[in-house]
PDB file of N, CA, C and O in Angstrom:
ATOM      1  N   UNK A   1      55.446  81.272  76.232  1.00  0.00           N
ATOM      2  CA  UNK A   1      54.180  81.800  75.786  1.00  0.00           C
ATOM      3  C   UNK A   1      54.179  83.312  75.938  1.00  0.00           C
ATOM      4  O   UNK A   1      54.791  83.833  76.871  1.00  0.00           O
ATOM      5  N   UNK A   2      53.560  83.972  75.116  1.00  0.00           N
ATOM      6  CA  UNK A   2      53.104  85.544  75.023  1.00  0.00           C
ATOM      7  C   UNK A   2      52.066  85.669  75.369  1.00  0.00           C
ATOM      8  O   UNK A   2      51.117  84.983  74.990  1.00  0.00           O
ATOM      9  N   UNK A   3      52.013  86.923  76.473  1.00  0.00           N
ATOM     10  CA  UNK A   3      50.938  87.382  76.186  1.00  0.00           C
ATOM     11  C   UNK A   3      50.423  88.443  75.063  1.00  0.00           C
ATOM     12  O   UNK A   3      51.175  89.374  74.776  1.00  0.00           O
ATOM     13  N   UNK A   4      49.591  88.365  74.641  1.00  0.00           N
ATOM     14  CA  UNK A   4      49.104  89.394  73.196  1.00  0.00           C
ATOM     15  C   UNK A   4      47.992  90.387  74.239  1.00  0.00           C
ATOM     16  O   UNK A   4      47.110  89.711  74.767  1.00  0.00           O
ATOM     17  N   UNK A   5      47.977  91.399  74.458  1.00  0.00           N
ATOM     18  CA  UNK A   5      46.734  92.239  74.603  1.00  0.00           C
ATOM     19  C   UNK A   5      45.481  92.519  74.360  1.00  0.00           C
ATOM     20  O   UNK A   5      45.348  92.647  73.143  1.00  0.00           O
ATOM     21  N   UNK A   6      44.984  92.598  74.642  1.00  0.00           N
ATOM     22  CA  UNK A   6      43.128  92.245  74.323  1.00  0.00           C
ATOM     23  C   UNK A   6      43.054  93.578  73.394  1.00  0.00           C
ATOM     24  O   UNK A   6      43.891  94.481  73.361  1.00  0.00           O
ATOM     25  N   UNK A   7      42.050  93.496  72.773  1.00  0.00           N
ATOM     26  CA  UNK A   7      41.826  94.858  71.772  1.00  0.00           C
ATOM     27  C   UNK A   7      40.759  96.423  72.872  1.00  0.00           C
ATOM     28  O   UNK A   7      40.559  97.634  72.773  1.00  0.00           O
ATOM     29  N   UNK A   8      40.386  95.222  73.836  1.00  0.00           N
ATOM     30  CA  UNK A   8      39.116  96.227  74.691  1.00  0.00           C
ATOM     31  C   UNK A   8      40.143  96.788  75.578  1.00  0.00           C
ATOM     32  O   UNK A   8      40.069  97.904  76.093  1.00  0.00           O
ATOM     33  N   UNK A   9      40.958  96.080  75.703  1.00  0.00           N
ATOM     34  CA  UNK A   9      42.096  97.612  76.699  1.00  0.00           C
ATOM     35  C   UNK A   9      42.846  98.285  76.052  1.00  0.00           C
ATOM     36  O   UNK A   9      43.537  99.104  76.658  1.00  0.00           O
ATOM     37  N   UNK A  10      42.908  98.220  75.260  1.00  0.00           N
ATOM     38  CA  UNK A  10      43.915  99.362  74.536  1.00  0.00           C
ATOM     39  C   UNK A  10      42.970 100.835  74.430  1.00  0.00           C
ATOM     40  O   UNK A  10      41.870 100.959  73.894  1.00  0.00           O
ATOM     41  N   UNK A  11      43.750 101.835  75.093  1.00  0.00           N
ATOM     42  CA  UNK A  11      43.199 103.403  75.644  1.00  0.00           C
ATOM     43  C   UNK A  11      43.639 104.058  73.519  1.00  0.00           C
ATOM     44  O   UNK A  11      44.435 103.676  72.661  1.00  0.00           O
ATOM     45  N   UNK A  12      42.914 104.789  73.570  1.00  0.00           N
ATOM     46  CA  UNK A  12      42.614 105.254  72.812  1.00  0.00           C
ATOM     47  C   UNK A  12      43.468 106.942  72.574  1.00  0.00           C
ATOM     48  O   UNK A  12      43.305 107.849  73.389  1.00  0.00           O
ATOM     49  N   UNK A  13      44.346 107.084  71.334  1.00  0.00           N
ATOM     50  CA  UNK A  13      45.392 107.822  71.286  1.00  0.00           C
ATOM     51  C   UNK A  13      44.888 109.106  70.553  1.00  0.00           C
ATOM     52  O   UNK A  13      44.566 108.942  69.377  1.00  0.00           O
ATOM     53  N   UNK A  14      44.776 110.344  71.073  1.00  0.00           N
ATOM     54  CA  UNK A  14      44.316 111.098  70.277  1.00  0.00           C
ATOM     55  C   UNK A  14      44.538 111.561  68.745  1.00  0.00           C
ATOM     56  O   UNK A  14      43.784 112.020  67.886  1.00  0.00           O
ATOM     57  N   UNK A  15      46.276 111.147  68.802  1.00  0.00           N
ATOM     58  CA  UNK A  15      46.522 111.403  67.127  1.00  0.00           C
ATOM     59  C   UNK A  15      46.376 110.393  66.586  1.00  0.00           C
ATOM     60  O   UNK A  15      47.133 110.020  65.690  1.00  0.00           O
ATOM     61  N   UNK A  16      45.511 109.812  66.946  1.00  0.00           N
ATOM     62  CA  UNK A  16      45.009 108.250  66.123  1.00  0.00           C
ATOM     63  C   UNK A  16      44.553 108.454  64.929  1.00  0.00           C
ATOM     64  O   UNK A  16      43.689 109.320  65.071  1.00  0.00           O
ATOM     65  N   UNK A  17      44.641 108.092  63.541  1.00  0.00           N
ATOM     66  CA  UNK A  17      43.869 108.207  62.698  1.00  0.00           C
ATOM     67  C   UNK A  17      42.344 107.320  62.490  1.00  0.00           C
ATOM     68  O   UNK A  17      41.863 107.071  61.385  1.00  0.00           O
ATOM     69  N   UNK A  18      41.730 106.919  63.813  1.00  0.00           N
ATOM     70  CA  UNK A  18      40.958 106.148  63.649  1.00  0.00           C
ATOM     71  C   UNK A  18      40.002 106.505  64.940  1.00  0.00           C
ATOM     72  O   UNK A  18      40.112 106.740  66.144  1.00  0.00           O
ATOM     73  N   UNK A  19      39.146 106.413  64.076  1.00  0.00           N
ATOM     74  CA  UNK A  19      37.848 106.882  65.400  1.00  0.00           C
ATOM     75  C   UNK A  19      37.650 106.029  66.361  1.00  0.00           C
ATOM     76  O   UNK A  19      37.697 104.803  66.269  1.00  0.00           O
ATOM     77  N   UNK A  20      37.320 106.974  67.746  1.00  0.00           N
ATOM     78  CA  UNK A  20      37.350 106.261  68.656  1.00  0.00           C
ATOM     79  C   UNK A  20      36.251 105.473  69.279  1.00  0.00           C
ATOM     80  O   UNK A  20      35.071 105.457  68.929  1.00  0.00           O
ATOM     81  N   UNK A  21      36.753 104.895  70.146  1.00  0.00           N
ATOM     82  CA  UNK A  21      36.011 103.519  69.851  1.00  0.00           C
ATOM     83  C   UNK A  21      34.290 104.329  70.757  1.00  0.00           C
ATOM     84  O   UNK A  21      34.255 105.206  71.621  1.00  0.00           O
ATOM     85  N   UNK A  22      32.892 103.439  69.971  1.00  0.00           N
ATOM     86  CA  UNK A  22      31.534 103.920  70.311  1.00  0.00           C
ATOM     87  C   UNK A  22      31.588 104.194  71.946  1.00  0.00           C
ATOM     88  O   UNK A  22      32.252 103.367  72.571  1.00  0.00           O
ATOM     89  N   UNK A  23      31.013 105.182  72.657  1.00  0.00           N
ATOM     90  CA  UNK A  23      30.506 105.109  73.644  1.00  0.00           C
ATOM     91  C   UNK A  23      29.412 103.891  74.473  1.00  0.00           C
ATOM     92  O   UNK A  23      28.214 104.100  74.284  1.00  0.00           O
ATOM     93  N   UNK A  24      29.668 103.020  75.101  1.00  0.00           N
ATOM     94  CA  UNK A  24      28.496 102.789  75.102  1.00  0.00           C
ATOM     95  C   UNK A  24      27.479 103.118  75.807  1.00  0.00           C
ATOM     96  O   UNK A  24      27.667 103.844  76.784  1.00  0.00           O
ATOM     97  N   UNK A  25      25.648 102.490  75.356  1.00  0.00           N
ATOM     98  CA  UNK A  25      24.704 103.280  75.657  1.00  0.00           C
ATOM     99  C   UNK A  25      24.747 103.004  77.500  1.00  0.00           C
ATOM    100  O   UNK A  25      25.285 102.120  78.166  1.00  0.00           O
ATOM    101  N   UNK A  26      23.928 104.192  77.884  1.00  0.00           N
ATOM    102  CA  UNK A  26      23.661 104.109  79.416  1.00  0.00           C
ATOM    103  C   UNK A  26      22.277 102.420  79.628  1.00  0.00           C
ATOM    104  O   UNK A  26      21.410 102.105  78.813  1.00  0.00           O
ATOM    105  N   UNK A  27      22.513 101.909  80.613  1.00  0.00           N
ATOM    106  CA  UNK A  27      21.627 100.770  80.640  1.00  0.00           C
ATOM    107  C   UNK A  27      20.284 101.529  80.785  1.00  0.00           C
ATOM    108  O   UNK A  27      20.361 102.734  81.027  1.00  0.00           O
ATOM    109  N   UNK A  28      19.070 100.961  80.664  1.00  0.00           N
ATOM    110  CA  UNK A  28      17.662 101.428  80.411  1.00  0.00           C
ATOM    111  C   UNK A  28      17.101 101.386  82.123  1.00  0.00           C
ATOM    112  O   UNK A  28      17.228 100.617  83.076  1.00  0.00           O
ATOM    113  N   UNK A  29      16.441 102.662  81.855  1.00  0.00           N
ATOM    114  CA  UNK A  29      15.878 102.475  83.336  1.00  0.00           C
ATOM    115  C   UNK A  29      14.438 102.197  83.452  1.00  0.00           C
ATOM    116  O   UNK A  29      13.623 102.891  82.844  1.00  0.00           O
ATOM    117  N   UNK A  30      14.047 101.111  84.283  1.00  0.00           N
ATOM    118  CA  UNK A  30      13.008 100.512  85.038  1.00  0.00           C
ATOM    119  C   UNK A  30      12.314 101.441  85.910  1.00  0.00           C
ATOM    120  O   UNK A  30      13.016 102.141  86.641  1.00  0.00           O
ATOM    121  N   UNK A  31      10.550 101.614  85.976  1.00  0.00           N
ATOM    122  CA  UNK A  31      10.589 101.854  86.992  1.00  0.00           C
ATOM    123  C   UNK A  31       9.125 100.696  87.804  1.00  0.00           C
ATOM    124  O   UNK A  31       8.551  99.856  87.111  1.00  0.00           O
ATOM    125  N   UNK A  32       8.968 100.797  88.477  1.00  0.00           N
ATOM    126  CA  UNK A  32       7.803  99.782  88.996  1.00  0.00           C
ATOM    127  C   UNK A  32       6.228  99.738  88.015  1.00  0.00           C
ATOM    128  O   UNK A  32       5.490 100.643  87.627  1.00  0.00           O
ATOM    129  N   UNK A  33       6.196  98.807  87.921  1.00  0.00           N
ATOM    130  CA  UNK A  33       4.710  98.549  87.508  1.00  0.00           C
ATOM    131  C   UNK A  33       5.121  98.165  85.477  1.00  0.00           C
ATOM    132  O   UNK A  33       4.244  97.819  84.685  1.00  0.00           O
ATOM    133  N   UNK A  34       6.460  98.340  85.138  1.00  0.00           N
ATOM    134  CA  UNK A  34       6.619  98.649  84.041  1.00  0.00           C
ATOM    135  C   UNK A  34       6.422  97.136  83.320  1.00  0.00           C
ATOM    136  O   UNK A  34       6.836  96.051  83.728  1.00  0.00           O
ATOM    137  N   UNK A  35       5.693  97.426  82.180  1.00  0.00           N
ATOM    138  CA  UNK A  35       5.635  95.693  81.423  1.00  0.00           C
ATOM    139  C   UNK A  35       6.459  95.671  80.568  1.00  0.00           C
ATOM    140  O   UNK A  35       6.452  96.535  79.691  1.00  0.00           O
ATOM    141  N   UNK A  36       7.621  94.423  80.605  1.00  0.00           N
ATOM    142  CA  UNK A  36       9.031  94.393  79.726  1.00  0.00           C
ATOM    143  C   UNK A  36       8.466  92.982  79.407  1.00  0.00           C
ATOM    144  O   UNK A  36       7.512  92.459  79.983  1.00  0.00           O
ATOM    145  N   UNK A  37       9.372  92.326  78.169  1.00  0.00           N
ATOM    146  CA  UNK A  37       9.115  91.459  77.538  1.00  0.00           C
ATOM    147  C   UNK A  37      10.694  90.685  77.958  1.00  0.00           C
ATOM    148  O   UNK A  37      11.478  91.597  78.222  1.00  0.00           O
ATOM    149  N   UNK A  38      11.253  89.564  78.071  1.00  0.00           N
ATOM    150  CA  UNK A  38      12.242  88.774  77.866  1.00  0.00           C
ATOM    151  C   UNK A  38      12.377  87.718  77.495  1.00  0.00           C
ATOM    152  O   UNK A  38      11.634  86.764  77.726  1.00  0.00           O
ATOM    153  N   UNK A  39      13.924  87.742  76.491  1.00  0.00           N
ATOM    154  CA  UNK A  39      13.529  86.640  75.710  1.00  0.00           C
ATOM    155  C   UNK A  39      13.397  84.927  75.932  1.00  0.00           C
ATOM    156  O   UNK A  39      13.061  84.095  75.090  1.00  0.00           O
ATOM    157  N   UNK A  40      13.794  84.705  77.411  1.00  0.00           N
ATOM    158  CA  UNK A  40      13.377  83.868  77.810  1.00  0.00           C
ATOM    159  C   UNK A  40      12.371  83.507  78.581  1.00  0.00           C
ATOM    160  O   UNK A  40      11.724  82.463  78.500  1.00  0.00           O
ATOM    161  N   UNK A  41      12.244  84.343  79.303  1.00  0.00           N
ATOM    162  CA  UNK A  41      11.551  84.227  80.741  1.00  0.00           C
ATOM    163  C   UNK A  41      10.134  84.791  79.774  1.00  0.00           C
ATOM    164  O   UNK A  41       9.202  84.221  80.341  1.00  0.00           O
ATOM    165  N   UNK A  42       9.539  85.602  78.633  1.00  0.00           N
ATOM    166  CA  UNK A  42       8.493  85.876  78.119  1.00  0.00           C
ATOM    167  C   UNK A  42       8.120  87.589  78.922  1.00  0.00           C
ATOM    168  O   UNK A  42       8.848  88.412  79.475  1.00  0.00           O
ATOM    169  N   UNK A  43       6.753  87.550  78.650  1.00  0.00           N
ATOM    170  CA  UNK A  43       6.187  88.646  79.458  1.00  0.00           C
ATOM    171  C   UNK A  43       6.222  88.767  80.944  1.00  0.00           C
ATOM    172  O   UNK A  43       6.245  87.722  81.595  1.00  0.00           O
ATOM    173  N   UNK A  44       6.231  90.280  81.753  1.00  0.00           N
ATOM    174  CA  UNK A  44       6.414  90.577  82.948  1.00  0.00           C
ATOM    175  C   UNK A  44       6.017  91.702  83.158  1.00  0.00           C
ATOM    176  O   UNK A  44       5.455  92.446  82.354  1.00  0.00           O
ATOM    177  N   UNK A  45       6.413  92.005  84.802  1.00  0.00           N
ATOM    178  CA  UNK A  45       6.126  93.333  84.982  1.00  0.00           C
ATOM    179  C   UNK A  45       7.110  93.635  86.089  1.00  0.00           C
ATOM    180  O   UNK A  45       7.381  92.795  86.947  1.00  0.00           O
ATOM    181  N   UNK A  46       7.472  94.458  86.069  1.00  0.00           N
ATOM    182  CA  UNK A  46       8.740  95.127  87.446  1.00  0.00           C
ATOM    183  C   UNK A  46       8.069  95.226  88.460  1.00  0.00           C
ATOM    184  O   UNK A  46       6.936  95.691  88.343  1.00  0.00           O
ATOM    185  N   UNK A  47       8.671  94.725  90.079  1.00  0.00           N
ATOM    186  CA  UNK A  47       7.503  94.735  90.820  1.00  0.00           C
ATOM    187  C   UNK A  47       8.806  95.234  91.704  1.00  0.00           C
ATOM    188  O   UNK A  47       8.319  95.774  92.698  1.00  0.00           O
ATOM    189  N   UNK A  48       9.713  95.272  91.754  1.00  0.00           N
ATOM    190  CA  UNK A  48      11.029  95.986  92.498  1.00  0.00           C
ATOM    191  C   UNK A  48      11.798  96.369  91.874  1.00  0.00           C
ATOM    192  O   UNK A  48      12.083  95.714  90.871  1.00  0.00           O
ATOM    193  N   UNK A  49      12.625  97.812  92.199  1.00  0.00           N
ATOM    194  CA  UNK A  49      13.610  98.525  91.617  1.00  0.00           C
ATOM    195  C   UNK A  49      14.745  98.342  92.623  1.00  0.00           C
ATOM    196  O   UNK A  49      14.591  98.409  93.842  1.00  0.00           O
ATOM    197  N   UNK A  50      15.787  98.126  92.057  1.00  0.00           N
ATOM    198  CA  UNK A  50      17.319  98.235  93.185  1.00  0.00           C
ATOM    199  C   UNK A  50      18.043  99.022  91.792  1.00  0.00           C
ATOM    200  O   UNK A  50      17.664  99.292  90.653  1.00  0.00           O
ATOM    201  N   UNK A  51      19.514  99.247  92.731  1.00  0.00           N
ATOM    202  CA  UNK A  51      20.218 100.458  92.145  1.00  0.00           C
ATOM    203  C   UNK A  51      21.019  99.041  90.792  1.00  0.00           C
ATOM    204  O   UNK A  51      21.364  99.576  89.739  1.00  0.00           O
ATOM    205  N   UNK A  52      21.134  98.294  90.819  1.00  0.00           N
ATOM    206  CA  UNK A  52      21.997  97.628  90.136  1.00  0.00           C
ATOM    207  C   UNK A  52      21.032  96.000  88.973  1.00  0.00           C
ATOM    208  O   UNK A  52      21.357  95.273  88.034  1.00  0.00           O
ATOM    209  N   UNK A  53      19.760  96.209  89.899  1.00  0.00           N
ATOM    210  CA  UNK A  53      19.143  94.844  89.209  1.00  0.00           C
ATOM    211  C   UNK A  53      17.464  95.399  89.118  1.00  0.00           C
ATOM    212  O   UNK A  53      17.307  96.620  89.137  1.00  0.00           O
ATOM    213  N   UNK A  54      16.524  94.725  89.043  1.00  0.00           N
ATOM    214  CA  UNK A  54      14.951  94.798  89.393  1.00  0.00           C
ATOM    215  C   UNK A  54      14.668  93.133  89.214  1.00  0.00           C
ATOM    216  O   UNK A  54      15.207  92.161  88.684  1.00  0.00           O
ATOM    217  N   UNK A  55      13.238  93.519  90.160  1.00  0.00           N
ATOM    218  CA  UNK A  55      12.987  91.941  90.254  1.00  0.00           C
ATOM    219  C   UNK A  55      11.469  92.066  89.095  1.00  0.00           C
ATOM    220  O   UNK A  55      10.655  92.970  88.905  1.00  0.00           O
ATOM    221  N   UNK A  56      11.631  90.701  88.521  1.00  0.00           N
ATOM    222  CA  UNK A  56      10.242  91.305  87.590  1.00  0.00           C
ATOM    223  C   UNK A  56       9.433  89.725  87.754  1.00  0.00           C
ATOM    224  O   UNK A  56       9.865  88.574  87.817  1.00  0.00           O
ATOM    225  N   UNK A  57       8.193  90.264  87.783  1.00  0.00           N
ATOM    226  CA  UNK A  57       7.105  88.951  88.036  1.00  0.00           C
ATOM    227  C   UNK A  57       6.557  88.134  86.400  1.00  0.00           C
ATOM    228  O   UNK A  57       5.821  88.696  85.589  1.00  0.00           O
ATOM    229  N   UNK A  58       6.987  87.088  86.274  1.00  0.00           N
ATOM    230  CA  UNK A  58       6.977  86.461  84.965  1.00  0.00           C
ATOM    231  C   UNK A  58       5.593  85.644  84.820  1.00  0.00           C
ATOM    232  O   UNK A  58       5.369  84.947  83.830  1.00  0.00           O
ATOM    233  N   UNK A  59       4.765  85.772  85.792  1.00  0.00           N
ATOM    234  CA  UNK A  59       3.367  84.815  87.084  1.00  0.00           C
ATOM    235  C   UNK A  59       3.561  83.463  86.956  1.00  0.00           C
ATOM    236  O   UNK A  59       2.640  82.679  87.187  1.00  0.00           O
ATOM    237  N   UNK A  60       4.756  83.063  86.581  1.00  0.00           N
ATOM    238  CA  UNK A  60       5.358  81.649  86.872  1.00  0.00           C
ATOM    239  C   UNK A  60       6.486  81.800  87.596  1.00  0.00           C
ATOM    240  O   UNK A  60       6.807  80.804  88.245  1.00  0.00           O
ATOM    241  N   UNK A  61       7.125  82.667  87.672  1.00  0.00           N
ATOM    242  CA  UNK A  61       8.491  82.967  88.705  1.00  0.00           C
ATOM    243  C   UNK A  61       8.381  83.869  88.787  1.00  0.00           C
ATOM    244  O   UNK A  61       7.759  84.399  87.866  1.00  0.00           O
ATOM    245  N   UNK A  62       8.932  84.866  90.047  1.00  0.00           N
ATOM    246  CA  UNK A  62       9.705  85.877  90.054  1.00  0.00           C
ATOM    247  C   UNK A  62      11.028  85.683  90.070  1.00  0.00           C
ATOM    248  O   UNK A  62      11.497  84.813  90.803  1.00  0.00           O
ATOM    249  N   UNK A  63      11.878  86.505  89.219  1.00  0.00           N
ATOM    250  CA  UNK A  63      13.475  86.747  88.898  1.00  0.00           C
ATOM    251  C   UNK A  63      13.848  87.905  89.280  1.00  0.00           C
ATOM    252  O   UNK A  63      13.113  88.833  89.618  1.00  0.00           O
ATOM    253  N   UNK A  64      15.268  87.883  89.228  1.00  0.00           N
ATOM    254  CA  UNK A  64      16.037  89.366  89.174  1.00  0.00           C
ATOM    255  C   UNK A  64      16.850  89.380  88.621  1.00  0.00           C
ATOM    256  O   UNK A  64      17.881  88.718  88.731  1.00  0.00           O
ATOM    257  N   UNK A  65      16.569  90.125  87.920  1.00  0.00           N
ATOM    258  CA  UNK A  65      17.567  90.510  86.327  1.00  0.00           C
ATOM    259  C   UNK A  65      18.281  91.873  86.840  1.00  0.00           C
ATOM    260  O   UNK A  65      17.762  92.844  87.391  1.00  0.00           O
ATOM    261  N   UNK A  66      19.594  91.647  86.497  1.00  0.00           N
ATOM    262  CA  UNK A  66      20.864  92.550  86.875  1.00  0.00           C
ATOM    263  C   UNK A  66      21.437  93.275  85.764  1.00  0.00           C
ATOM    264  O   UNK A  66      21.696  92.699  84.707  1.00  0.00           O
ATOM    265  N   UNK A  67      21.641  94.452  85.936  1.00  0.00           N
ATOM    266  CA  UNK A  67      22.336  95.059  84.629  1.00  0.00           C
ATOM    267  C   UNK A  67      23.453  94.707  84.107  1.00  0.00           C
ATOM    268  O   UNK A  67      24.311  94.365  84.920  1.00  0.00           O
ATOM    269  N   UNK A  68      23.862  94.661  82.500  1.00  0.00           N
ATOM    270  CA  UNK A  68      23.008  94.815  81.725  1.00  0.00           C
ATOM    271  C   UNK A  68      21.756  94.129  81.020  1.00  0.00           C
ATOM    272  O   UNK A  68      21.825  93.133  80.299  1.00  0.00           O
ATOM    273  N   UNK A  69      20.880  94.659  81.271  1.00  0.00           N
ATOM    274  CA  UNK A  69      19.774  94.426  80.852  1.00  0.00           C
ATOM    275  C   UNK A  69      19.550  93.851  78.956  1.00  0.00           C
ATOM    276  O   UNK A  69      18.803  94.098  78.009  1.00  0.00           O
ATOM    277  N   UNK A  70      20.357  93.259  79.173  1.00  0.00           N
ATOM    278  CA  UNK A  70      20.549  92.379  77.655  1.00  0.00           C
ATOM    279  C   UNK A  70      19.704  91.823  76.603  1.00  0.00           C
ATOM    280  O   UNK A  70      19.722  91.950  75.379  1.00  0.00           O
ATOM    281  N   UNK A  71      18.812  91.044  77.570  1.00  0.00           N
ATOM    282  CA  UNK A  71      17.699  90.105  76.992  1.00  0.00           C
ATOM    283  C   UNK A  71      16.431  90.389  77.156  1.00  0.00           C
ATOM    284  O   UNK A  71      15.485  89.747  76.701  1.00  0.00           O
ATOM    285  N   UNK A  72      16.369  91.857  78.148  1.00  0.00           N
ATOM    286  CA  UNK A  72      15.026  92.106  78.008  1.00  0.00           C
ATOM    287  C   UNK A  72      14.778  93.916  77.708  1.00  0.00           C
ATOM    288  O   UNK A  72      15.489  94.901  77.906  1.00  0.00           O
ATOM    289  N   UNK A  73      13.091  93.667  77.014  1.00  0.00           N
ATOM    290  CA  UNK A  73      13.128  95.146  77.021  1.00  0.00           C
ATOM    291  C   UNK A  73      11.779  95.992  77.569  1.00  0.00           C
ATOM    292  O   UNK A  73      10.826  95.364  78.031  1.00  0.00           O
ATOM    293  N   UNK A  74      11.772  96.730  77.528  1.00  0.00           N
ATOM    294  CA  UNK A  74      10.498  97.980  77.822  1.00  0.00           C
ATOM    295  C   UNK A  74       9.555  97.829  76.960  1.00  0.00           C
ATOM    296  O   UNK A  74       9.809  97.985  75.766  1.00  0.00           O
ATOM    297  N   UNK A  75       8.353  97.516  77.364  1.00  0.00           N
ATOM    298  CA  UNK A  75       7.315  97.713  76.247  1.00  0.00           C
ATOM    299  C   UNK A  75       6.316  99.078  76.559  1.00  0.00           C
ATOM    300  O   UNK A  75       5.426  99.386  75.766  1.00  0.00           O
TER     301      UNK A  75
END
């Protein structure tokens, strides 16, 4: 068996004739009290900030959603 190389590791060659690959965006920042929408969990509000997740109150659960922040957004 071979291994074949993934396309997401391959470093990027400057005399490439091909643009390099998008930056991606910085994750969105939270701050307390903020009302985000998700697409499962529905409406919320941030009721804790940590450096890597926030916990947000859904008034049927509280969760903690970890970056990246995928499925939910800022309203």
């Amino acid at each position: 068996m071979m291994n074949t190389p993934r396309a997401s590791t391959r470093r990027y060659l400057p005399t490439s004739p091909f643009k390099p690959p998008p930056e991606s965006p910085p994750p969105e920042q939270y701050e307390l009290k903020d009302l985000v929408t998700h697409d499962r969990y529905g409406l919320g509000r941030v009721i804790l900030v940590e450096s890597d997740a926030v916990v947000v109150d859904f008034t049927t659960r509280k969760m903690r959603i970890t970056t990246p922040f995928v499925r939910m957004t800022k309203l």
